[in-house]
C-alpha positions, 0 to 999 in steps of 0.5 A: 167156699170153706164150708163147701169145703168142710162138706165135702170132708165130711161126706168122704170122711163118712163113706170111708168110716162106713167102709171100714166099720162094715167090714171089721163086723162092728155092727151096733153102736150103742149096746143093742139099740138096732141102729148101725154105725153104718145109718149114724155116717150116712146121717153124716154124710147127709149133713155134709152134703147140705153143708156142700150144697150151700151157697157161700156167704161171698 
């Protein structure tokens, strides 16, 4: 229940951070690689959700 727990943190954590981020205007998170912060939280979020969707070890 604890690493569901964490998922779910981490996908909030990520759509907020992915809000706020789009609407300062930062848009590039590495010099000028062409990846935003907005596709470096939605890979966050993907991870917390597999960590929500996974069965607890009880």
């Amino acid at each position: 229940m604890k690493i569901q727990l964490y998922g779910i943190v981490i996908i909030l954590l990520s759509i907020l951070f992915s809000v706020t981020f789009h609407n300062v205007g930062w848009t590039y998170f590495i010099g000028d690689i062409g990846m935003e912060w907005q596709h470096l939280f939605m890979i966050t979020g993907i991870v917390g959700a597999v960590l929500a969707l996974l069965p607890s070890k009880k």
